[in-house]
Each structure stands twice: as C-alpha cells, then as structure tokens.
C-alpha positions, 0 to 999 in steps of 0.5 A: 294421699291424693284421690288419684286418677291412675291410668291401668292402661296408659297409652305409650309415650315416645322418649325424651329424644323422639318427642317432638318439642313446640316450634313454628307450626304450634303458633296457632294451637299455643294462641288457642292455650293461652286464649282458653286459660286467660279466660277461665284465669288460669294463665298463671296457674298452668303451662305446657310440658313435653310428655314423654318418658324416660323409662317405663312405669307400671300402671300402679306408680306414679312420678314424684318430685321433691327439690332442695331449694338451698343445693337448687336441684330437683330429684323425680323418682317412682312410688307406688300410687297407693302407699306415696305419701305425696298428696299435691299433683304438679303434672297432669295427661289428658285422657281422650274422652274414649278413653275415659272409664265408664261412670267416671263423670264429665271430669273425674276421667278427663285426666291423670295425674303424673307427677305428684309433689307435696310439702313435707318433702320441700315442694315449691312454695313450703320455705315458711313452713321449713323454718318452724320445723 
C-alpha cells in the first residue's frame, strides 16, 4: 500500500449536479495550468477533473478505480485506506497551505489522494503484464 496522504477532515464538495465545470471565464487561469506544467514537463502527465462528490466518504476511505479494458468500462468504488490493496494514485485535491498539518513538510501536506488505482486489478497501462498471468 501507498503512504496516503488521507484527509481527517476534508472540506465539503458540491455534487456532481451543482459543480461548476470550466468555461469562458477559466481562459486565463487553464493558460496559467498548462503554462506551469509545460514548464516543469508534465503537460502530459497531468490535467484537470471536476471535483465533486457523489455520496460521502468517511475520513478513513478512499475512491478506487479498476477498468476492463476488453467490456471497456470503468467501476469506482470505496475501501478503507488502511486495508485497500490499491497502491498507484490517479487523482489528487489540493490542500490550502492552512490546511496543512503541522510538520508535514513543504510537500508531504500539500495534497490528498482521491482515487487510487493499481495494476493487479487492470489499471491503465498493465495489457502486457495480463497476458503472462
């Protein structure tokens, strides 16, 4: 398992029918985005996603996504964080520098993990590794 970075107190997320998706007036602020991951060469390692929830989660759980790349669907579903298998995260929140815990150092508080992934349960990228199973 993954040391994750699990928030005991997250703050709350609107709902998939109240969040608020990009348009026009986030032309600025996605130039900034791509601006700083182009720089750092990420820009094809990251992205944007629409936080928000679908049903809460109790400070101790975490999202976990596994696909099926033959039927091409995708299953999230809920664990504990300190019994999931499921070591590779694929989406992070950003933590507000208050929000922080103390002693956490400059990077280890400055996200949590939200949905974790790994590939013994067919997460992208693990087709060679299937075949030899």
């Amino acid at each position: 398992m993954t040391d994750m970075n699990v928030s005991a107190s997250r703050a709350p997320l609107p709902r998939f029918e109240e969040a608020e998706g990009l348009g026009p007036e986030d032309s600025e602020f996605v130039r900034d985005i791509v601006a700083v991951l182009a720089r750092h060469g990420n820009l094809d390692r990251f992205g944007l996603c629409l936080l928000h929830d679908h049903f809460p989660l109790a400070a101790d759980e975490v999202l976990v996504e596994t696909n099926d790349p033959r039927a091409r669907t995708l299953r999230v579903h809920v664990e504990k964080a300190d019994r999931t298998r499921h070591a590779k995260a694929s989406q992070w929140r950003f933590v507000p520098h208050a929000e922080r815990e103390p002693g956490a150092g400059p990077e280890g508080g400055a996200y949590e993990e939200i949905l974790l992934c790994t590939k013994l349960d067919l997460c992208p990228g693990d087709e060679g590794d299937r075949e030899g199973r």
